[in-house]
KOLNUSE-555949 format. One record per residue: residue in one letter; x, y, z of N, C-alpha, C in turn. Coordinates in steps of 0.02 Angstrom, whole numbers. Each point is the difference from the previous one (the first is absolute). Layout:
BEGIN
<r A <X Y Z> <X Y Z> <X Y Z>>
...
! end
This chain:
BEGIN
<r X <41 -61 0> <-41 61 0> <43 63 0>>
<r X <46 -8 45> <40 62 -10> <35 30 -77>>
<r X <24 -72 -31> <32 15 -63> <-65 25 -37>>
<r X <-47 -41 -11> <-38 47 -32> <-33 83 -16>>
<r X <-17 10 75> <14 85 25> <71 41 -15>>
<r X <41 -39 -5> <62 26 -30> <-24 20 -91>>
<r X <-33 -68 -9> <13 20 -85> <-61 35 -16>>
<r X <-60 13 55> <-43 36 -37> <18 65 18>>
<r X <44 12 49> <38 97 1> <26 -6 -34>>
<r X <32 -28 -30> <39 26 -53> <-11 5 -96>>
<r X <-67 -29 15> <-32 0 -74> <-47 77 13>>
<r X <-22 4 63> <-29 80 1> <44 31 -8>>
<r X <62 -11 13> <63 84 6> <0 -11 -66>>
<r X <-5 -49 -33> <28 21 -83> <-64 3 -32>>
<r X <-54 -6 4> <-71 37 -9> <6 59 -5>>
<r X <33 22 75> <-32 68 50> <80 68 -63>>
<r X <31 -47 -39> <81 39 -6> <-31 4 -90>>
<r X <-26 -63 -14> <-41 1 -83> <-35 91 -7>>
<r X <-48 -31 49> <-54 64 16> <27 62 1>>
<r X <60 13 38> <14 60 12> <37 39 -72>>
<r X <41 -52 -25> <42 0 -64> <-51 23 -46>>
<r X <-48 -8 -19> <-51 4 -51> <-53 66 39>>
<r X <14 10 47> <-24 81 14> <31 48 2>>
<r X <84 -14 -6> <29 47 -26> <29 5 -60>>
<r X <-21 -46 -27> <30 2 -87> <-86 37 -20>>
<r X <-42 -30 12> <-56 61 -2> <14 62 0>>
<r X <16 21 49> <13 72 41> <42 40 -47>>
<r X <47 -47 -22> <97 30 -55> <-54 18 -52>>
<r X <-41 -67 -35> <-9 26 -78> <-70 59 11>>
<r X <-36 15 37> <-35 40 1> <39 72 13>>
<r X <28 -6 26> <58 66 19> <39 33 -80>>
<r X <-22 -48 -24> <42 3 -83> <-55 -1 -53>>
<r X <-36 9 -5> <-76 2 -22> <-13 -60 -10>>
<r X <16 -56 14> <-23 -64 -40> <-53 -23 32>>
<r X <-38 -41 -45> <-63 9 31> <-11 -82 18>>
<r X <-39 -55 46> <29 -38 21> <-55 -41 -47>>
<r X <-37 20 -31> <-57 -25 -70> <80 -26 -24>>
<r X <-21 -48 -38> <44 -18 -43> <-10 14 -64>>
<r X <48 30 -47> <-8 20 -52> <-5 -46 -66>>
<r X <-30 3 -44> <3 -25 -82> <57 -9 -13>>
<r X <17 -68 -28> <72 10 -40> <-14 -19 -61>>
<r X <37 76 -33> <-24 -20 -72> <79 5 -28>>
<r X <-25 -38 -73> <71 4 -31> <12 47 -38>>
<r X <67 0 -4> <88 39 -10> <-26 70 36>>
<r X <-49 -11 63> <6 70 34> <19 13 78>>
<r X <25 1 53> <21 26 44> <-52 58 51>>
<r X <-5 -43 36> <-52 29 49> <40 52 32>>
<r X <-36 42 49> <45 73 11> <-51 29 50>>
<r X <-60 -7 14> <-39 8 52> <-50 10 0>>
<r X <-77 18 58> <-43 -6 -27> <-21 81 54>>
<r X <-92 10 -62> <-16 55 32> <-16 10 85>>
<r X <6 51 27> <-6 9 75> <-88 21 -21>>
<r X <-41 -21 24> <-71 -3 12> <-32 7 73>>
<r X <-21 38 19> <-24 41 60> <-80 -46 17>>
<r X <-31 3 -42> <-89 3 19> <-22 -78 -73>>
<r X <34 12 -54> <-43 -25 -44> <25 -63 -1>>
<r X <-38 -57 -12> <-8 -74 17> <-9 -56 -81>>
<r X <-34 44 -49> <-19 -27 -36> <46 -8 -62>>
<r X <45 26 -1> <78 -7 -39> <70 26 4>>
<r X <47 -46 -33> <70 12 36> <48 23 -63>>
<r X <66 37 -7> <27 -7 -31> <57 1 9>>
<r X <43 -47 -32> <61 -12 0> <50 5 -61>>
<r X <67 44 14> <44 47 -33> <47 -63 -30>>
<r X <32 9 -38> <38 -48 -25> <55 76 -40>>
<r X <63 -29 11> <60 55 -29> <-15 -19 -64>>
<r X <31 83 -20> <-28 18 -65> <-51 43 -20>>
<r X <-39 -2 52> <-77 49 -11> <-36 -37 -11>>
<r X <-16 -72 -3> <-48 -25 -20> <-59 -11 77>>
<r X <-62 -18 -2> <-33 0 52> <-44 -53 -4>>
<r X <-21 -56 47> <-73 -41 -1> <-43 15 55>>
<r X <-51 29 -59> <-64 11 43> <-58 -48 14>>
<r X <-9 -41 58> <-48 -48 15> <-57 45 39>>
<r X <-46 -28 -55> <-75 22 44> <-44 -55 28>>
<r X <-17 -2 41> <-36 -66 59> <-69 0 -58>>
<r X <-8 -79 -18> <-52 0 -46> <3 24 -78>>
<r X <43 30 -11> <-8 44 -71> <76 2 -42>>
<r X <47 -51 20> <47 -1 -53> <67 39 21>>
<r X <60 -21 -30> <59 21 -3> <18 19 -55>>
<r X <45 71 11> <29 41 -58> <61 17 31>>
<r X <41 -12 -64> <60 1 -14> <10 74 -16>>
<r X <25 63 14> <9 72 -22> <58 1 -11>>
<r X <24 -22 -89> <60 21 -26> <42 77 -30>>
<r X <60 21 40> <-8 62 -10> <17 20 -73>>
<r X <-2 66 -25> <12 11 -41> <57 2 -51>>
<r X <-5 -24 -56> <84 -40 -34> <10 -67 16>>
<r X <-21 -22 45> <12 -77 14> <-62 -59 -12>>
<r X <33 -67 1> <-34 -34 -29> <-30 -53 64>>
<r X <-72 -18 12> <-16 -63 28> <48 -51 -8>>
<r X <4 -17 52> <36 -91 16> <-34 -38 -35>>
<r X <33 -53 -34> <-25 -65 -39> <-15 -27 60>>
<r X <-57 -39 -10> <10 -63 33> <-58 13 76>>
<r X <-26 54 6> <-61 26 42> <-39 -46 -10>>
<r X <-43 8 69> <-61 -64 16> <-58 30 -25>>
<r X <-32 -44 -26> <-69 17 -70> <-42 40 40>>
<r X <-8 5 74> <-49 36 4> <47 90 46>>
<r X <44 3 -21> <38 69 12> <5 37 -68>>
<r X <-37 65 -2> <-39 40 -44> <86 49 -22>>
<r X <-10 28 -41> <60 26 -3> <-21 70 -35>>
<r X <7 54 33> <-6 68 1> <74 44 -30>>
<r X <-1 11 -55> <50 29 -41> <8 89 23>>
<r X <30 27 35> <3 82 -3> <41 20 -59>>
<r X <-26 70 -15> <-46 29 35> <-69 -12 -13>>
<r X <-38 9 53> <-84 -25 -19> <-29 78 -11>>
<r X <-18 6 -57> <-20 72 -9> <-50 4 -31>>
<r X <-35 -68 -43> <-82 -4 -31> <-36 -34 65>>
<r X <1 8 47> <-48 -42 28> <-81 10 -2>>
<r X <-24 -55 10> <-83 26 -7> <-36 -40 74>>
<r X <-5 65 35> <-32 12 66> <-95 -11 -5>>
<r X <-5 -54 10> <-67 -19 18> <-20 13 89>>
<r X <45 -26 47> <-5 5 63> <-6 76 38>>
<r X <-55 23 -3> <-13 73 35> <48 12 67>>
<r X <3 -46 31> <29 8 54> <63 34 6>>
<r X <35 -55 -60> <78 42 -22> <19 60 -24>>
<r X <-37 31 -40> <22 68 -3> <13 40 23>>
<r X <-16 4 68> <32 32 51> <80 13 28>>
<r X <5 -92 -14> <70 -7 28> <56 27 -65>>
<r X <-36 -11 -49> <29 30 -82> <22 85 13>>
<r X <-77 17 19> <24 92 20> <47 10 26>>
<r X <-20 -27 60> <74 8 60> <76 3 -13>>
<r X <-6 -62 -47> <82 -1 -24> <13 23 -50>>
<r X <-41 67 2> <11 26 -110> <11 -58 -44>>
<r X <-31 -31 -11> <-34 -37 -17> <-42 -35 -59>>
<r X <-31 58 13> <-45 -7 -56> <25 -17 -104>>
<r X <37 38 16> <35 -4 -84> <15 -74 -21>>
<r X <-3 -32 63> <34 -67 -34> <-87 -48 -18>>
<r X <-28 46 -1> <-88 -43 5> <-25 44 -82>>
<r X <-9 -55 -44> <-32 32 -59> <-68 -16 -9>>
<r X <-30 -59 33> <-64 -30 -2> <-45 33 67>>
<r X <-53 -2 -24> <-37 -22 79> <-63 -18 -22>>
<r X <-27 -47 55> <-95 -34 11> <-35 41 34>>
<r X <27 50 14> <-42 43 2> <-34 88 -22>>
<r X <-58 21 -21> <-11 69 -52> <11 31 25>>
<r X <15 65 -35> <45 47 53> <-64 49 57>>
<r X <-79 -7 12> <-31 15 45> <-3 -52 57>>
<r X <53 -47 -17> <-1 -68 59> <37 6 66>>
<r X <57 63 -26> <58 21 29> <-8 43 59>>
<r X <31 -23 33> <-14 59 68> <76 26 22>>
<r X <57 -36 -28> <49 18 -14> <21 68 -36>>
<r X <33 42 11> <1 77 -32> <61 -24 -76>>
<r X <52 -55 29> <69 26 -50> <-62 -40 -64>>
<r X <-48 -60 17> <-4 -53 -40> <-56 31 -35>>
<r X <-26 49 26> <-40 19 -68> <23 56 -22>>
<r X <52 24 11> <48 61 -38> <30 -58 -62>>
<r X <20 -53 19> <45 -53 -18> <-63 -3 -78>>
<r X <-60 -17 17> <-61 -10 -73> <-10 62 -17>>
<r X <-5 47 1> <-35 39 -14> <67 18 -46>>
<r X <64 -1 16> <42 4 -50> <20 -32 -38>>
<r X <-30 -61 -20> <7 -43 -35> <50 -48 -13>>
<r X <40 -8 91> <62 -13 14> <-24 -82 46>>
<r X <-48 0 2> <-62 -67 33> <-50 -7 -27>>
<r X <1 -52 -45> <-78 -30 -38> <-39 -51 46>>
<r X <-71 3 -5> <-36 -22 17> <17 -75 -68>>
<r X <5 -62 28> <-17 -64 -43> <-15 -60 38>>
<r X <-80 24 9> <-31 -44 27> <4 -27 80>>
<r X <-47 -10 29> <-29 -33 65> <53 -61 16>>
<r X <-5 -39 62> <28 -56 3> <-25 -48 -41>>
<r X <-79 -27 -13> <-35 -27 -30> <15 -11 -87>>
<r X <17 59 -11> <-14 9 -73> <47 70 -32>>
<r X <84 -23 11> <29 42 -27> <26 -4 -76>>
<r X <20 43 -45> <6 14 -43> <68 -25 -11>>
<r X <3 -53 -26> <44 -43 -24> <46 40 -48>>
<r X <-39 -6 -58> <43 53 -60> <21 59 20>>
<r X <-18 45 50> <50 40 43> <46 -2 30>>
<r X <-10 -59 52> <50 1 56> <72 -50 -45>>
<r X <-14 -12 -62> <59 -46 -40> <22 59 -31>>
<r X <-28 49 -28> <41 50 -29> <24 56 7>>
<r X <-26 0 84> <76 36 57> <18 -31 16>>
<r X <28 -67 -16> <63 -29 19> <-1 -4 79>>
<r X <-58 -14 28> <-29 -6 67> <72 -58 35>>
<r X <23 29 32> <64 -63 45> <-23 -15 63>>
<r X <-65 12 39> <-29 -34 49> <-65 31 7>>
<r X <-34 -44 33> <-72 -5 34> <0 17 58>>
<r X <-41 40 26> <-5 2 64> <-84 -1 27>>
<r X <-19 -60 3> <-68 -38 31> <-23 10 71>>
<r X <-59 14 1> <-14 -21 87> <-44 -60 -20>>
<r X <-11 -16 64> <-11 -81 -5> <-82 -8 -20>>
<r X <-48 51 -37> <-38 -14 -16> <14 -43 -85>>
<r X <74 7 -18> <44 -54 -54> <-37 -76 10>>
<r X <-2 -35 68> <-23 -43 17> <-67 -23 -40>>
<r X <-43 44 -8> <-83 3 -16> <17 -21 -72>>
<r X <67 33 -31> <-8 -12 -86> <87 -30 -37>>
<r X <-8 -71 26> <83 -5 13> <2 -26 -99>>
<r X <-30 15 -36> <1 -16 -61> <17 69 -19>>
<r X <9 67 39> <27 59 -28> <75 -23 21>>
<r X <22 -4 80> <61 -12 -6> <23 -35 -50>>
<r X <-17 -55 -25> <33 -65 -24> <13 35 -82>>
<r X <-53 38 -8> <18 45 -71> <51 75 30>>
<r X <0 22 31> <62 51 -16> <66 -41 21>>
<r X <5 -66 43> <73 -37 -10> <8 -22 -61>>
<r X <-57 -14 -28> <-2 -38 -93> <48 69 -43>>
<r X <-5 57 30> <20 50 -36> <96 32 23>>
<r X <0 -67 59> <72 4 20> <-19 72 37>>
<r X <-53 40 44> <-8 26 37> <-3 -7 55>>
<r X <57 -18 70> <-2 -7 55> <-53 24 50>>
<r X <-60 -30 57> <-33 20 23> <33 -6 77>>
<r X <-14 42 32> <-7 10 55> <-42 26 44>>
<r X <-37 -31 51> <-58 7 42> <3 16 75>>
<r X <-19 73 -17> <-8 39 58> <-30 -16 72>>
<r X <46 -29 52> <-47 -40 55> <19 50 61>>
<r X <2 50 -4> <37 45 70> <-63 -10 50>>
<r X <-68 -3 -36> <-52 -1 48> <-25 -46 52>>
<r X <53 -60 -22> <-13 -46 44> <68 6 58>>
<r X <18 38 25> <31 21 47> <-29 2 67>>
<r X <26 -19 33> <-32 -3 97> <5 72 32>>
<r X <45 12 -29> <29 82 50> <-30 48 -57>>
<r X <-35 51 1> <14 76 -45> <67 16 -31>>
<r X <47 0 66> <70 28 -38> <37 -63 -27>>
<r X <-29 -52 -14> <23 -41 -59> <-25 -2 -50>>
<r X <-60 34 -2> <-24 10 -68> <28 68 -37>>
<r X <30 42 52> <23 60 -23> <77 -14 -38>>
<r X <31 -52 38> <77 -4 -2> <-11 -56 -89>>
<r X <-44 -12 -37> <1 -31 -51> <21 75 -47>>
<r X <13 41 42> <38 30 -53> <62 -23 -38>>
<r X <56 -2 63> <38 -39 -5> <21 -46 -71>>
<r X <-50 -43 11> <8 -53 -57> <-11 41 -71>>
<r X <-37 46 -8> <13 26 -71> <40 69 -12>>
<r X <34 5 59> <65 26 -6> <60 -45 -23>>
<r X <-26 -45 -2> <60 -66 -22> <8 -12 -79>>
<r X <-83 7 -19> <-18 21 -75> <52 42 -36>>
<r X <4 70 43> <10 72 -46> <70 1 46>>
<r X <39 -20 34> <51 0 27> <28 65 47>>
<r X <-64 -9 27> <-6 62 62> <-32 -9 63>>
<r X <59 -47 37> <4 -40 76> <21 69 46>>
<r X <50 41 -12> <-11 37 53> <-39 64 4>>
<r X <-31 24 -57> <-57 27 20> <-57 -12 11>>
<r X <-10 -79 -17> <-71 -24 59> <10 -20 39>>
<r X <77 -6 52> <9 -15 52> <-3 81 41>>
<r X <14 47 -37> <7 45 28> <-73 51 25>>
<r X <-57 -31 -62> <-68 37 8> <-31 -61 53>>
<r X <15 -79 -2> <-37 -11 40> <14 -6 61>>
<r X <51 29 32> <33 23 29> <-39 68 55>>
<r X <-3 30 -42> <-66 73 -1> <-45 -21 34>>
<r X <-44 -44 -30> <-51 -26 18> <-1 -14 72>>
<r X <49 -34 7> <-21 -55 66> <24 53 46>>
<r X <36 43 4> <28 94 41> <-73 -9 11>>
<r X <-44 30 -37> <-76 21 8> <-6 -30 56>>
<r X <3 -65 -2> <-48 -37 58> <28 -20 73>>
<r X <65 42 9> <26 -7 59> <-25 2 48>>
<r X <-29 68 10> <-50 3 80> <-44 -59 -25>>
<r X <-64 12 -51> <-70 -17 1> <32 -85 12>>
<r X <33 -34 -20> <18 -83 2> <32 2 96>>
<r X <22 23 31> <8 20 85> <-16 21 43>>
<r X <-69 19 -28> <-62 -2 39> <-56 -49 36>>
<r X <-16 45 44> <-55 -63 24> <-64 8 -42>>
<r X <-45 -44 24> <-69 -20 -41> <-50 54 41>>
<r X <-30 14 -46> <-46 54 15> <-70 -51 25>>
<r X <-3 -55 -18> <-51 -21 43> <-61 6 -65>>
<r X <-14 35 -42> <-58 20 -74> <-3 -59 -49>>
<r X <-49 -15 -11> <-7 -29 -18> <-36 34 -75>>
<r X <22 -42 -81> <5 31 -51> <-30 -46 -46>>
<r X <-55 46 -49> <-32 -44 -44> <40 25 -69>>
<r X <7 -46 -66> <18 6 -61> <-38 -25 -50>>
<r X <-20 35 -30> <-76 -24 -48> <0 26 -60>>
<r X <-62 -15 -42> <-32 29 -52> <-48 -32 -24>>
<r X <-85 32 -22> <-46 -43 -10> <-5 22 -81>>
<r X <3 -91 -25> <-2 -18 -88> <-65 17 -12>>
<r X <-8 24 -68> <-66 13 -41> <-50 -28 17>>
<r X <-20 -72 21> <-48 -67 26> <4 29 65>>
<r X <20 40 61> <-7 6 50> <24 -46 63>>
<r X <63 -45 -27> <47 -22 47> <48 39 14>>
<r X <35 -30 84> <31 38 8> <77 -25 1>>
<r X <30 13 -31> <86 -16 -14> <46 39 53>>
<r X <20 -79 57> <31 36 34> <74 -28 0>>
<r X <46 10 21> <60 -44 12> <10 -54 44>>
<r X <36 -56 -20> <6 -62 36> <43 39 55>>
<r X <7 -63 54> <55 28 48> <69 8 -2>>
<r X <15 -56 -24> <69 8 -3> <32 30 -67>>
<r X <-46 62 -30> <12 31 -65> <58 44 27>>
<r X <24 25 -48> <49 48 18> <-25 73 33>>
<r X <-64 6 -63> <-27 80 46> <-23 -14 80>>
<r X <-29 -52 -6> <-18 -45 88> <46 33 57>>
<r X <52 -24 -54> <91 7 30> <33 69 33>>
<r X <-42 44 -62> <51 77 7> <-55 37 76>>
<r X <-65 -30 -14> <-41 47 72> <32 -42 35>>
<r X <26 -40 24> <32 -34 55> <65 40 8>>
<r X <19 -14 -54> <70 51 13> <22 73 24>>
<r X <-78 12 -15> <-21 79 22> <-4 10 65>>
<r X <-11 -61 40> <-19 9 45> <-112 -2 17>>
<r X <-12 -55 -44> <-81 4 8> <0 -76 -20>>
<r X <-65 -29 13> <-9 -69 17> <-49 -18 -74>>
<r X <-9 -34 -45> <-31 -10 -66> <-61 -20 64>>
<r X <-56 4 -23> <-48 -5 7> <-33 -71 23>>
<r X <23 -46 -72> <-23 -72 -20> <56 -46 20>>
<r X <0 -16 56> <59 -46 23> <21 -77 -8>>
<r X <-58 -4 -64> <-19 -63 8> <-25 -26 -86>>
<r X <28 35 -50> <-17 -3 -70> <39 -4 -38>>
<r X <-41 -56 -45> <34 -29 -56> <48 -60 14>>
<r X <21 -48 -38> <21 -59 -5> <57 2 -39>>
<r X <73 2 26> <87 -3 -36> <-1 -45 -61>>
<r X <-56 -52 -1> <-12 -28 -97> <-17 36 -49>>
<r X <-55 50 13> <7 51 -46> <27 21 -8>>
<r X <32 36 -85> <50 49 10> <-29 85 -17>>
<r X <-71 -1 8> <-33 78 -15> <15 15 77>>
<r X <13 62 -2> <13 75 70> <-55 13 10>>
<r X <-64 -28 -34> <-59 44 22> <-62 -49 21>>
<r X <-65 5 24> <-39 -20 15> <-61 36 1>>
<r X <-47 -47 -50> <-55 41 -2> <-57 -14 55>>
<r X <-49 29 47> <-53 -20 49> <-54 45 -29>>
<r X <-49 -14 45> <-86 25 -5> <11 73 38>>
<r X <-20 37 -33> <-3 71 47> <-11 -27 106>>
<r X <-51 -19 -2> <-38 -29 61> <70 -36 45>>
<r X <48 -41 -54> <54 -26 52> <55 55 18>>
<r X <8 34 -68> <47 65 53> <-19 55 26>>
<r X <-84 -21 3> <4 59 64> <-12 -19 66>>
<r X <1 -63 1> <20 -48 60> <57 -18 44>>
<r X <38 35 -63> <72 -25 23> <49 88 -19>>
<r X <-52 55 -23> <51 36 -1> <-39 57 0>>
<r X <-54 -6 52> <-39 76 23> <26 45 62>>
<r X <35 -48 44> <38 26 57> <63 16 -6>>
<r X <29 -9 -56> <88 29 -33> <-9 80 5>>
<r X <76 10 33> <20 66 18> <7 41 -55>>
<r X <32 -41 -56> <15 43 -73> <-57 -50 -39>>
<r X <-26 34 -55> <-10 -2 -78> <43 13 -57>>
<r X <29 -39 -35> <60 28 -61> <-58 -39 -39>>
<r X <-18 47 -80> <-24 -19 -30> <48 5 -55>>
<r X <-2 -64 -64> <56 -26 -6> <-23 25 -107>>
<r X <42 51 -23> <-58 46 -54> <31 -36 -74>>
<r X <82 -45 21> <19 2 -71> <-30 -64 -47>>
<r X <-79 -36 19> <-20 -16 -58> <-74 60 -12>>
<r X <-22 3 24> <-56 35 -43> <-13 86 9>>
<r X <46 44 5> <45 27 25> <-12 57 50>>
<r X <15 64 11> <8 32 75> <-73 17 -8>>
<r X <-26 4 77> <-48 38 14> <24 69 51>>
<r X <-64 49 -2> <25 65 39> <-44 -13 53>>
<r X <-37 -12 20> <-53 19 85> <-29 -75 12>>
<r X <-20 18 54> <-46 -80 50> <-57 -2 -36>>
<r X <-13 55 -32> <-86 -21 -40> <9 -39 -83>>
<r X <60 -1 -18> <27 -55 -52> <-2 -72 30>>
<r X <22 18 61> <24 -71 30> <-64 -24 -2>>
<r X <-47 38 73> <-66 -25 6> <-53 -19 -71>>
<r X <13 35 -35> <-28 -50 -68> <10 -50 -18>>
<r X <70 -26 8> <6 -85 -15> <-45 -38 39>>
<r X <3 18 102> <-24 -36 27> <-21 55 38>>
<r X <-64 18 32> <-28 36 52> <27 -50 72>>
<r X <10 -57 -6> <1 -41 52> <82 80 30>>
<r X <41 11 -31> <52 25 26> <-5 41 36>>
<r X <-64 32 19> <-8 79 58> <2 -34 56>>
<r X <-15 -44 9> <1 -45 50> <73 -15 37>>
<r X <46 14 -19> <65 -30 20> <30 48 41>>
<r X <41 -24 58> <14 37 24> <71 46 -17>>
<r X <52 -14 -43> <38 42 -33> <-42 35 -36>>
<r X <-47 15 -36> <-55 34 -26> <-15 81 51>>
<r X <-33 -41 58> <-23 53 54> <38 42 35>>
<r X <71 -25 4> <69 26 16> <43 40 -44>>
<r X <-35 -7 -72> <41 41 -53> <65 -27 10>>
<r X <7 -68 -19> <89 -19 -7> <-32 -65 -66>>
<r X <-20 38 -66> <-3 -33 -51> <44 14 -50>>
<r X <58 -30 -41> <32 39 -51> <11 -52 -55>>
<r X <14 24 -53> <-1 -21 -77> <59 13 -30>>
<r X <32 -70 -41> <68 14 -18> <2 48 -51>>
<r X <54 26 -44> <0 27 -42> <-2 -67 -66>>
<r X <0 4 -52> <-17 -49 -52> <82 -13 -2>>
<r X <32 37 -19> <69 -31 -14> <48 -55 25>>
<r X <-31 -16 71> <17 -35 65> <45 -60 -26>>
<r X <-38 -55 -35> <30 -48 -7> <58 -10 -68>>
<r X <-17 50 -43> <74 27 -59> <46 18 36>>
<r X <-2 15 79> <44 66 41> <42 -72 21>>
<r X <29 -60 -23> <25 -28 54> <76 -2 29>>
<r X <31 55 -26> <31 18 44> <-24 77 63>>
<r X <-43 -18 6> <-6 69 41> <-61 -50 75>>
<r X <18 -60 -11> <-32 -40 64> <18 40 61>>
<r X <65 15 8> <22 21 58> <-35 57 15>>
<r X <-33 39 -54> <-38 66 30> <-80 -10 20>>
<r X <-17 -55 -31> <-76 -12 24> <18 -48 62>>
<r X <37 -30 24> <18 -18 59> <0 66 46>>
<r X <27 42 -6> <2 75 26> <-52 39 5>>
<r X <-53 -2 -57> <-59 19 -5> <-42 -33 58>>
<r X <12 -47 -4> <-53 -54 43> <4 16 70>>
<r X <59 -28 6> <32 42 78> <-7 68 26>>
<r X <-30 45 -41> <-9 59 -10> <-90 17 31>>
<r X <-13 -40 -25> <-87 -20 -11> <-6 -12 74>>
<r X <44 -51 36> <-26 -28 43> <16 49 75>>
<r X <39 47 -37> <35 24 61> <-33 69 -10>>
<r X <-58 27 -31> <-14 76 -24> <28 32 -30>>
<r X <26 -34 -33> <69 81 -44> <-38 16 -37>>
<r X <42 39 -42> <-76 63 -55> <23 -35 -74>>
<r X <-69 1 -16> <-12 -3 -81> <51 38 -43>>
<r X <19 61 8> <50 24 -58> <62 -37 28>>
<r X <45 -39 25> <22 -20 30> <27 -77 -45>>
<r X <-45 -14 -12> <14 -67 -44> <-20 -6 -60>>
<r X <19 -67 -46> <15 -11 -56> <-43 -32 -58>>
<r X <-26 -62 60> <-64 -25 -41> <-58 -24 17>>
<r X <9 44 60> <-76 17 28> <-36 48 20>>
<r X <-81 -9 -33> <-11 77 40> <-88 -19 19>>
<r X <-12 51 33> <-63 -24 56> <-63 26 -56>>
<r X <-28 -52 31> <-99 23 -32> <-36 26 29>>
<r X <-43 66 8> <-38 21 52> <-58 16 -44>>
! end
């Protein structure tokens, strides 16, 4: 018995010496940016490090010397970003997409992105878009059509083929309503047109949906000025993210043409940012992580069951678009005089641009927090009150 207790200390000390060895070889390569993901090895290229990522979850990228970059998106494919003058590696795995710079025809279907396009001046490298130029809530992107420097060619559904081939279109940029019509993808790859599908929205945090800038700074080869704007961003939210909870509780809505009411699941991101604000989402208890829609439609009758005693009202304007006073509102539903953010006058309405704005999360995070704490209407960015 004794020898044995001998040999089981001494299989823990070299356990207990394994363990420690491998938390500081951790410790070394993180100190050196390396990231402890293990990287792609692709051939005749030389890995070199990977991006530092703060908030966003849903893709990674990793540097290889030379300038070359692989961008993996969770669900949606790997791209190879070869820099300019140089040639793709032979010998790449069939399903790693290969992105030639400079990318300067692209055709922007994904609304979401144009934002992050603005941000990084940008725009010039976008000759397409899916959307008309009254679709835009973007300022550069309909300066961008109206000068005839961004064509409208076609919807996700039903784009204009014989266009987007004779600007020499060098990528796609899809949101995942692509899914609904994967016989369009399968025809612009037929055209040797690379697609790529916009998933920032499925992000857990806000400021990982913001930091997908990032990744199409990898596109246009401008890493440290979206490290540097999103950067900005997250400054904003210093106090409002080190604060305590205000205890308010916050509704997020909008009622569709048929008279449902579209509210947000819980664990949505906007769910996310009144939390972050410092206010409690309302619905603590909605929607199912198999779906992948952010939204949920109910019976007028269930949310005012569940969202007549909420401290705030945010009425939510960018599909059917802004209203000015409570007697707009009360037209959808009279049931709403009834509420008690109503009777308290703490009802407000986004501005329409809200969800094109996505780099400017960090300010409706601010807004919100703003809301909950009384600050004044001229004061913020993309909200303003209904009386």
């Amino acid at each position: 018995m004794i020898h044995a207790r001998k040999k089981d200390g001494t299989q823990n000390s070299t356990r207990f010496l394994i363990s420690l060895f491998a938390l500081a070889l951790l410790i070394l390569l993180s100190c050196f940016g390396v990231s402890a993901r293990s990287a792609e090895k692709l051939p005749g290229l030389t890995y070199d490090h990977s991006m530092e990522l703060s908030y966003a979850e849903r893709f990674s990228v990793d540097y290889y010397k030379d300038g070359y970059a692989l961008i993996t998106i969770e669900d949606g494919g790997r791209y190879l970003v070869v820099p300019e003058g140089k040639d793709a590696p032979e010998g790449l795995q069939t399903d790693i997409t290969v992105l030639q710079r400079p990318l300067d025809q692209i055709y922007l279907v994904a609304t979401s992105a144009m934002d992050y396009f603005a941000a990084l001046d940008g725009i010039d490298n976008l000759r397409l878009s899916g959307t008309q130029e009254d679709g835009w809530y973007i300022p550069e992107a309909k300066a961008a059509m109206e000068d005839g420097k961004l064509l409208y060619a076609g919807k996700y559904s039903a784009p204009d083929y014989e266009l987007i081939v004779s600007e020499n279109c060098d990528l796609a940029i899809e949101s995942t309503m692509i899914y609904h019509t994967p016989e369009v993808q399968e025809m612009l790859e037929g055209f040797d047109i690379p697609v790529l599908v916009e998933r920032s929205s499925y992000e857990p945090h806000p400021l990982g949906r913001a930091e997908w800038m990032k990744l199409y700074a990898v596109l246009l080869g401008k890493e440290e000025l979206a490290e540097r704007l999103f950067e900005e961003q997250t400054e904003k939210l210093a106090d409002v993210l080190g604060g305590e909870s205000t205890g308010k509780t916050a509704a997020f809505f909008y009622i569709s043409s048929n008279g449902y009411v579209n509210v947000r699941k819980t664990n949505d991101y906007v769910s996310k940012m009144i939390e972050l604000a410092g206010g409690e989402y309302v619905f603590q208890d909605l929607g199912d992580e198999e779906n992948a829609l952010s939204t949920v439609n109910m019976q007028m009758e269930d949310f005012y069951a569940g969202a007549k005693d909420a401290d705030v009202l945010i009425y939510n304007s960018t599909i059917d678009g802004q209203i000015e006073s409570l007697d707009e509102l009360f037209e959808k539903s009279a049931l709403l005089e009834d509420f008690r953010a109503v009777k308290e006058g703490n009802v407000w309405c986004t501005t329409q641009n809200l969800f094109q704005k996505t780099t400017g999360l960090a300010d409706m995070i601010v807004d919100i927090h703003a809301v909950l704490n009384g600050g004044r209407p001229e004061d913020m960015t993309y909200l303003y009150p209904l009386e």
